[in-house]
Structures are given as C-alpha cells and as structure tokens.
ROKE-499337 format. One record per residue: residue in one letter; x, y, z of N, C-alpha, C, O, CB in turn. Coordinates in nm, 4 decimals. Glycine has a CB too. Example, Ala and Ser with C-alpha at 12.3 -4.5 7.8 and 13.67 -1.06 7.14 Angstrom:
BEGIN
> logu | n.u | n.v | n.w | ca.u | ca.v | ca.w | c.u | c.v | c.w | o.u | o.v | o.w | cb.u | cb.v | cb.w
> a | 1.3190 | -0.5690 | 0.7800 | 1.2300 | -0.4500 | 0.7800 | 1.3200 | -0.3300 | 0.7800 | 1.4236 | -0.3319 | 0.8465 | 1.1308 | -0.4473 | 0.9046 .
> s | 1.2850 | -0.2250 | 0.7080 | 1.3670 | -0.1060 | 0.7140 | 1.2900 | 0.0030 | 0.7870 | 1.3409 | 0.1138 | 0.8039 | 1.4084 | -0.0598 | 0.5725 .
This chain:
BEGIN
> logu | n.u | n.v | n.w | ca.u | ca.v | ca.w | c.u | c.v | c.w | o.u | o.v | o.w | cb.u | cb.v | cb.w
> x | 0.9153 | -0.4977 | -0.6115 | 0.9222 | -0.3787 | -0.5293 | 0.8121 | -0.3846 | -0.4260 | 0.7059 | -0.4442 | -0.4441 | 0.9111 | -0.2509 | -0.6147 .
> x | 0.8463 | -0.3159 | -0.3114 | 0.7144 | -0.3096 | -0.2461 | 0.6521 | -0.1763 | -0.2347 | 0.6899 | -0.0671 | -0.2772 | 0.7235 | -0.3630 | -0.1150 .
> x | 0.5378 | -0.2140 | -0.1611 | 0.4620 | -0.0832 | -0.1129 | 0.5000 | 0.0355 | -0.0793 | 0.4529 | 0.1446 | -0.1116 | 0.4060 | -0.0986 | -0.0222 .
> x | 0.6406 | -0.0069 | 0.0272 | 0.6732 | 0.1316 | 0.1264 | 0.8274 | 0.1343 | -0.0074 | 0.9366 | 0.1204 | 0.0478 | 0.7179 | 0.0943 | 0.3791 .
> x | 0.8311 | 0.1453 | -0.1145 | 0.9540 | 0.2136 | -0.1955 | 0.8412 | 0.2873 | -0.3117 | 0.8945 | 0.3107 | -0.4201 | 1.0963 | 0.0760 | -0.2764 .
> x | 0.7023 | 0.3234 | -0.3018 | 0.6026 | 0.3961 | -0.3807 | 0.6801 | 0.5464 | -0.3854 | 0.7776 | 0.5745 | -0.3156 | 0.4371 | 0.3945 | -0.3028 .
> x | 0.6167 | 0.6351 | -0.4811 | 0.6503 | 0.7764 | -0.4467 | 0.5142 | 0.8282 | -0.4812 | 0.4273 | 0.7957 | -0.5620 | 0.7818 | 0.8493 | -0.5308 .
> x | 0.5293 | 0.9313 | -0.3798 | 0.4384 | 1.0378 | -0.3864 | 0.3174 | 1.0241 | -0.4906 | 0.3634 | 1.0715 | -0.5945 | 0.5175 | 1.1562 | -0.4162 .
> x | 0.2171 | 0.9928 | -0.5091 | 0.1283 | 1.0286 | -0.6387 | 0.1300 | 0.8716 | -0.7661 | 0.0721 | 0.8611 | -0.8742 | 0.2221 | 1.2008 | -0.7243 .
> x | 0.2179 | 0.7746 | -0.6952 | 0.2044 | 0.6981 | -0.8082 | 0.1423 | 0.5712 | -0.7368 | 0.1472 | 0.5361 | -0.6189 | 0.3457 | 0.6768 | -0.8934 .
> x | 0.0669 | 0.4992 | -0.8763 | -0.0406 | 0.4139 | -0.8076 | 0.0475 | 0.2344 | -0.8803 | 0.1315 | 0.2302 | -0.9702 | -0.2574 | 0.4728 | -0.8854 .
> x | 0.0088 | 0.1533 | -0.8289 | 0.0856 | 0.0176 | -0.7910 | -0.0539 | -0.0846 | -0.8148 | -0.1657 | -0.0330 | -0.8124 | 0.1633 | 0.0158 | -0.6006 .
> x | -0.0399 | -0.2063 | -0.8337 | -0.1038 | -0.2881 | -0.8561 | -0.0019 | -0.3799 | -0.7498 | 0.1210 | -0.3850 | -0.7454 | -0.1325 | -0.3112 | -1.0090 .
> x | -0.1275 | -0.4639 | -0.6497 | -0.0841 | -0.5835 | -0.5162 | -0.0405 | -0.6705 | -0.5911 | -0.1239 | -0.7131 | -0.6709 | -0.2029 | -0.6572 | -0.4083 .
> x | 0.0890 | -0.7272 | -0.5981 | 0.1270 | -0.8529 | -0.6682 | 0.0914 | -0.9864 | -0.5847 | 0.0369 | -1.0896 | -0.6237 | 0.2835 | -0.8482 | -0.6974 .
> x | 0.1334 | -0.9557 | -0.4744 | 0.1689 | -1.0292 | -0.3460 | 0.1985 | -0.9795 | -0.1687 | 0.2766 | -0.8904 | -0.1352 | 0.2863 | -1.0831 | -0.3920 .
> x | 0.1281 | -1.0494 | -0.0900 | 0.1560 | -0.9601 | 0.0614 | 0.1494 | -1.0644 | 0.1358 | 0.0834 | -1.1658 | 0.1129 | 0.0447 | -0.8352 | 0.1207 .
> x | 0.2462 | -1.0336 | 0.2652 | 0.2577 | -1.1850 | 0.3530 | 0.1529 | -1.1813 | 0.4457 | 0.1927 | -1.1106 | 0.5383 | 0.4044 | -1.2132 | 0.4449 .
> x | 0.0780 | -1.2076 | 0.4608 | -0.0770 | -1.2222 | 0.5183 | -0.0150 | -1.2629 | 0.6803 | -0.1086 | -1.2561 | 0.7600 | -0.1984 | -1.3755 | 0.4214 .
> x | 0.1402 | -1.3102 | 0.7611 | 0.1863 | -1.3425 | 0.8435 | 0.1589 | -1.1597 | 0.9014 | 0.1368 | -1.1527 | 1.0223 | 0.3260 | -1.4310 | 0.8149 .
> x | 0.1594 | -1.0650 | 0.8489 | 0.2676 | -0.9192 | 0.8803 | 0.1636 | -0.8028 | 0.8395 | 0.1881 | -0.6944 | 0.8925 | 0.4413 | -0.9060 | 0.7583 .
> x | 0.0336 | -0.8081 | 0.7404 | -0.0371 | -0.7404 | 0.7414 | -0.1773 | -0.7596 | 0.7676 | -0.2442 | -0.8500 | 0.7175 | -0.0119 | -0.7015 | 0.6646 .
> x | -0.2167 | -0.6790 | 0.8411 | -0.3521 | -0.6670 | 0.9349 | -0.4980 | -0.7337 | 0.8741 | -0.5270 | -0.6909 | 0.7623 | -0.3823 | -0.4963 | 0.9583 .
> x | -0.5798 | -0.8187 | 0.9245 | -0.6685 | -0.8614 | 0.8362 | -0.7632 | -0.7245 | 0.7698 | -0.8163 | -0.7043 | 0.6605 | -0.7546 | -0.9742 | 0.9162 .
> x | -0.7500 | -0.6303 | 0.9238 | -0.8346 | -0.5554 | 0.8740 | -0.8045 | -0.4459 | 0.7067 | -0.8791 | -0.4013 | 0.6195 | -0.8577 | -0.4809 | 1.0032 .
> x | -0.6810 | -0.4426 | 0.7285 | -0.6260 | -0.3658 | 0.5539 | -0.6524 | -0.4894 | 0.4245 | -0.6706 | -0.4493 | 0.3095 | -0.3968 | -0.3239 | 0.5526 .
> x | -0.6525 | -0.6141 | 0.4501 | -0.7030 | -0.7253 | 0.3604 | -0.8545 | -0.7180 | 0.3600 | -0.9058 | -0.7384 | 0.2500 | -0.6538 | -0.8715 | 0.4100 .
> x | -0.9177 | -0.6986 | 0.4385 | -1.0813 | -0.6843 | 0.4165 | -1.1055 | -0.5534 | 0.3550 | -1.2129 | -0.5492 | 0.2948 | -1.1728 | -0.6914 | 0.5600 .
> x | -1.0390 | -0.4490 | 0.3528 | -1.0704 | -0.3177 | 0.2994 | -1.0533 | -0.3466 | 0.1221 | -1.1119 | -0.2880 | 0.0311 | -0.9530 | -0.1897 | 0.3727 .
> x | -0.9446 | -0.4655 | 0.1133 | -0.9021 | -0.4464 | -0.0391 | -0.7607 | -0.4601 | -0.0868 | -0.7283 | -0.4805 | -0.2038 | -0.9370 | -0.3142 | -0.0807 .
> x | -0.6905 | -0.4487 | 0.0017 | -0.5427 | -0.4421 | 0.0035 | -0.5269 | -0.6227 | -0.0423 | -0.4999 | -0.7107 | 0.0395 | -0.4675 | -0.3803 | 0.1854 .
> x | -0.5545 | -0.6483 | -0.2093 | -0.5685 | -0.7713 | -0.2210 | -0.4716 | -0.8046 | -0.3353 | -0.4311 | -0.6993 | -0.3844 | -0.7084 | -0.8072 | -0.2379 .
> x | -0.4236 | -0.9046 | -0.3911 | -0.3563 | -0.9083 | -0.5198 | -0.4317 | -0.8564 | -0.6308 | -0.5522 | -0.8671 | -0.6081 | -0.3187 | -1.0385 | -0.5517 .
> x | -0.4075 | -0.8070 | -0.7365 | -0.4975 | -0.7534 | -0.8060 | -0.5190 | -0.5793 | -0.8199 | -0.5270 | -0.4997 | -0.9134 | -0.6032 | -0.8184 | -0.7535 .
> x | -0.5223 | -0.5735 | -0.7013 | -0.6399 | -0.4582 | -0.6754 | -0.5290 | -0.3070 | -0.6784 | -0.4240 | -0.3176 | -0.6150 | -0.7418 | -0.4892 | -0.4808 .
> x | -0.5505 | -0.2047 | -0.7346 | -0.5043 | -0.1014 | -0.7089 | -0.4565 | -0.0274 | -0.6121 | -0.5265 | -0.0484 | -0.5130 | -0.5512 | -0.0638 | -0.7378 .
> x | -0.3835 | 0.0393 | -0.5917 | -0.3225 | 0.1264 | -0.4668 | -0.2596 | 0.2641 | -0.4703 | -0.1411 | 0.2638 | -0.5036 | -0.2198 | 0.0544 | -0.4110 .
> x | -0.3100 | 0.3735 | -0.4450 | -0.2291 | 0.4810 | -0.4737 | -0.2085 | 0.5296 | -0.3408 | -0.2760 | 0.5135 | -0.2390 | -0.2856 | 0.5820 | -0.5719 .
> x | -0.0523 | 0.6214 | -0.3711 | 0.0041 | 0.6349 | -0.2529 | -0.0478 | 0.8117 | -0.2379 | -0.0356 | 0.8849 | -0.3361 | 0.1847 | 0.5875 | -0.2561 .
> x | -0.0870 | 0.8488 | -0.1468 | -0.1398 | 0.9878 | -0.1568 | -0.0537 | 1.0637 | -0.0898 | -0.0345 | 1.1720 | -0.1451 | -0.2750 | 1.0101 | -0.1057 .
> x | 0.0229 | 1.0420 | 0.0384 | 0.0854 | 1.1384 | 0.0857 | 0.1646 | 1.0227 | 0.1911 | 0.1232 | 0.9148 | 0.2334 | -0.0131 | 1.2723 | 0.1422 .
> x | 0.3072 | 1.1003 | 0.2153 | 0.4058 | 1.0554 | 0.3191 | 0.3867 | 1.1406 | 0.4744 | 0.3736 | 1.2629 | 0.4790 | 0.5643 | 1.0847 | 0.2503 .
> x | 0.3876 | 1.0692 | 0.5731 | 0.4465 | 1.1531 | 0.6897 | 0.5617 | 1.1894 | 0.6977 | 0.6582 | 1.1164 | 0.6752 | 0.4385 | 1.1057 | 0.7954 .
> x | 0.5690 | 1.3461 | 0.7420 | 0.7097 | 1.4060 | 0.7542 | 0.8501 | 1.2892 | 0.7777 | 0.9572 | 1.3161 | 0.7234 | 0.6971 | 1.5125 | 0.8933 .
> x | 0.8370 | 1.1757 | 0.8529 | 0.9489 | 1.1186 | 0.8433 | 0.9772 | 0.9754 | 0.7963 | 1.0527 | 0.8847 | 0.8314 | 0.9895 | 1.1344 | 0.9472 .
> x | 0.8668 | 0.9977 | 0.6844 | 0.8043 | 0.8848 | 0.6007 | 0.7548 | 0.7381 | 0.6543 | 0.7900 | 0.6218 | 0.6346 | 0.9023 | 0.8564 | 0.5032 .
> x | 0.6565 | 0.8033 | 0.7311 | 0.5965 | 0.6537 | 0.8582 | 0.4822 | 0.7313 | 0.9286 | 0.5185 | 0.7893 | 1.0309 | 0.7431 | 0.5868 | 1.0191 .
> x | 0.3437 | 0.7452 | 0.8929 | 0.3282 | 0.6164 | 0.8445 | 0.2828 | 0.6934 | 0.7034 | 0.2719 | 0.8154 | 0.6905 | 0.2162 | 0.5017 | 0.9343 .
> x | 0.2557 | 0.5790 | 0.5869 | 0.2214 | 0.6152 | 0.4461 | 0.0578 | 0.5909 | 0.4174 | -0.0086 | 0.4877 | 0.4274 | 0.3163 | 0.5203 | 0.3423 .
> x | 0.0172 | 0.7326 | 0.3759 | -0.1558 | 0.7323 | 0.3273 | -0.2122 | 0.6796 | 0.2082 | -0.2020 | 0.7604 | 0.1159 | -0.2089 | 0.8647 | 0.3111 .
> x | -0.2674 | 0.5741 | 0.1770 | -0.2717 | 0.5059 | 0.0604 | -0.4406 | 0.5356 | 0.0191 | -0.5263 | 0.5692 | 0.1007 | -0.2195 | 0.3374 | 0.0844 .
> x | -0.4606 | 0.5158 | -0.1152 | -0.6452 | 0.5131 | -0.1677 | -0.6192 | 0.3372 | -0.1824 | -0.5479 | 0.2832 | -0.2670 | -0.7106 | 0.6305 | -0.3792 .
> x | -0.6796 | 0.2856 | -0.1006 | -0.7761 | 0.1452 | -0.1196 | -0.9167 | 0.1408 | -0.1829 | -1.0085 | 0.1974 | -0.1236 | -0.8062 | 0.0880 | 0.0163 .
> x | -0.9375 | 0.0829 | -0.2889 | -1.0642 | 0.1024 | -0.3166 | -1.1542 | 0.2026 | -0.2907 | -1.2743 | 0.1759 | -0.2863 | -1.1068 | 0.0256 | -0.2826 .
> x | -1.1118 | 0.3194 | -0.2720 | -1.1646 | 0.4213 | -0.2591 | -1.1401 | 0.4855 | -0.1095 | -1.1710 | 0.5986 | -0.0719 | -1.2918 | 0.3967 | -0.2984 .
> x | -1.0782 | 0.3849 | -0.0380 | -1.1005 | 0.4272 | 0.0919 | -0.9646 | 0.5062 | 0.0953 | -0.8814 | 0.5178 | 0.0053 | -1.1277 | 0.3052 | 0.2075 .
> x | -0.9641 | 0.5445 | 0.1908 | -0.7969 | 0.6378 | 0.2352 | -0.7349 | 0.5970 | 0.4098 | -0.7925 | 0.6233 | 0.5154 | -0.8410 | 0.8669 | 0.2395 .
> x | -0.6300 | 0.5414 | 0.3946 | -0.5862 | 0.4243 | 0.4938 | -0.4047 | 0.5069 | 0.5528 | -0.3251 | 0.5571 | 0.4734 | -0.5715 | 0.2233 | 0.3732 .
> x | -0.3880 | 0.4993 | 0.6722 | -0.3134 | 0.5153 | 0.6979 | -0.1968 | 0.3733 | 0.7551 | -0.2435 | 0.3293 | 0.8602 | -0.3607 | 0.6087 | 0.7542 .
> x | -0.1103 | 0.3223 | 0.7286 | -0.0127 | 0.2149 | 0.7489 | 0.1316 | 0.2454 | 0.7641 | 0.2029 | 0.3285 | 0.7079 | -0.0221 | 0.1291 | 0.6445 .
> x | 0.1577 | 0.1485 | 0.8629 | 0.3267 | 0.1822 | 0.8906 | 0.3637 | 0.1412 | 0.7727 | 0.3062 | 0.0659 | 0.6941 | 0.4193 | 0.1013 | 1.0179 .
> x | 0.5197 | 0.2262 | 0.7613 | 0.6132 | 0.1597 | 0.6743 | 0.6593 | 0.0358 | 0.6888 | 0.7057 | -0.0236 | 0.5915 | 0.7099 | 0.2203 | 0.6666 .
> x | 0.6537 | -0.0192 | 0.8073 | 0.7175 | -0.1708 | 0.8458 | 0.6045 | -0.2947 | 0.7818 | 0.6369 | -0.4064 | 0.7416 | 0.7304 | -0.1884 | 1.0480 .
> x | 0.4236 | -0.2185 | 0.7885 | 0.3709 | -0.3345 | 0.6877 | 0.3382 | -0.2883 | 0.5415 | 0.2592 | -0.3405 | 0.4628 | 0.2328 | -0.3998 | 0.7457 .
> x | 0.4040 | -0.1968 | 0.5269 | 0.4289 | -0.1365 | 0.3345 | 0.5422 | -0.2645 | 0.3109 | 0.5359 | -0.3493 | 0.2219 | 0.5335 | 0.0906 | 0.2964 .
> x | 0.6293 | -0.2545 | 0.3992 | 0.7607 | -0.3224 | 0.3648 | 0.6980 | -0.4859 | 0.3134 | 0.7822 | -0.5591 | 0.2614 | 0.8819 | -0.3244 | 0.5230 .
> x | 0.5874 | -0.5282 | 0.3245 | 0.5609 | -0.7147 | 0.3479 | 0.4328 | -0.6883 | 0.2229 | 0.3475 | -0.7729 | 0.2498 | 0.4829 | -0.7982 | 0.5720 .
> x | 0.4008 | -0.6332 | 0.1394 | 0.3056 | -0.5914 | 0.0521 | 0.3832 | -0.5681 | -0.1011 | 0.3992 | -0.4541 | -0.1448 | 0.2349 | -0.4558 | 0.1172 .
> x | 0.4301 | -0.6924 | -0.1779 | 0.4628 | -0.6707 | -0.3068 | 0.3561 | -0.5513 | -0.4007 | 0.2481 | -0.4961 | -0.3798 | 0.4612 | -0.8211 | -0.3656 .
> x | 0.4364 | -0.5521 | -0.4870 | 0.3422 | -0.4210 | -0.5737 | 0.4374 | -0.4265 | -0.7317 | 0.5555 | -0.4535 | -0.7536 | 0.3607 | -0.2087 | -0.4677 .
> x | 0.3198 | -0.3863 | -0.8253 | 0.4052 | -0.3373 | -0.9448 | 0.3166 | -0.2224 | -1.0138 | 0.2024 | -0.2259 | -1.0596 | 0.4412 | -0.4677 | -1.0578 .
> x | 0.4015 | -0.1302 | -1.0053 | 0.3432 | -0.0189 | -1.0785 | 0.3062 | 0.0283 | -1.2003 | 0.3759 | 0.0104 | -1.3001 | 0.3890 | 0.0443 | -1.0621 .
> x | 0.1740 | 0.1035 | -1.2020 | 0.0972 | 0.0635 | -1.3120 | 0.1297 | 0.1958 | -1.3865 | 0.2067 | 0.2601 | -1.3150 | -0.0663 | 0.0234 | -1.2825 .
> x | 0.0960 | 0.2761 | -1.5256 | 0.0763 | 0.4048 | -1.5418 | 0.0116 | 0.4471 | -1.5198 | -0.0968 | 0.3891 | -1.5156 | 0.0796 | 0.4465 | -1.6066 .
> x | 0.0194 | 0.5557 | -1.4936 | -0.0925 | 0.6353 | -1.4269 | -0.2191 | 0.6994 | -1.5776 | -0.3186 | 0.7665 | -1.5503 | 0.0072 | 0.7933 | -1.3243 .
C-alpha cells in the first residue's frame, strides 16, 4: 500500500519509496524505510496530505504519497 491510500489518524511504517519521485528534502527530514509516519489531516480535496515525520509535521502532494510504500502499524 502506499502513503497517499493512509486514513485519517493512522500511522504506517516506510517499507520502500522511489527516491526518482520524492524530494531529497522529505528523505533528509526522515521519510526513510523504517521510520514511522502518521497521517494527521487531509486537504479538503485530499491534496495535499499532512504527515508527523519524526516529529516534524510536513505537508506533501498526493502524487509523491503515491511513490512512498508503507505498512501499517497499530496504533
């Protein structure tokens, strides 16, 4: 699954992301395999999506949610 099919409030573990399609700068924040991700809130027409990175709080299109594997963890 990826990033941009998250819902509201649930948090994901990075499986995999095509490093061709997402920004170095969201890979230097943390956006890494491994690493946690919760989705905090959608824009009204679900674009772009507000995520917690390592603590940080990041705004990203849905088009590079779409290139960011994920598997979701329990909360």
């Amino acid at each position: 699954m990826t990033l941009a099919q998250l819902k509201k409030g649930e948090k994901a573990v990075v499986e995999d992301l095509n490093t061709d399609f997402v920004p170095l700068k969201l890979i230097e924040m943390g956006c890494l395999p491994g690493n946690t991700i919760e989705l905090l809130q959608l824009a009204p027409f679900k674009d772009p999506l507000f995520l917690n990175v390592n603590g940080a709080q990041v705004a990203i299109r849905r088009e590079t949610a779409e290139h960011i594997q994920v598997k979701i963890v329990a909360a």
